[in-house]
C-alpha positions, 0 to 999 in steps of 0.5 A: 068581387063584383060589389067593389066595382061602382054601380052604373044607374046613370048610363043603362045600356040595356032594354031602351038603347034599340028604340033611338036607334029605329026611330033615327033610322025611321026618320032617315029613311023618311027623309030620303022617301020624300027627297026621291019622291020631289025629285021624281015629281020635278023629272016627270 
């Protein structure tokens, strides 16, 4: 009886949950690119 069960069109959890999740990754990484590359440049 799956027409009893209420529908969930607020909270789609499928298709676009795999993008914020790349571009957060992207943005740590990044981060953490220009921090070793700062800390490189004050060693040398």
């Amino acid at each position: 009886m799956p027409e009893t069960l209420p529908r969930e069109t607020h909270n789609p959890t499928k298709g676009w949950a795999r993008a914020p999740l790349t571009v957060i990754i992207l943005v740590v990484v990044l981060i953490a690119a220009f921090f070793l590359a700062y800390a490189l440049v004050l060693i040398l």
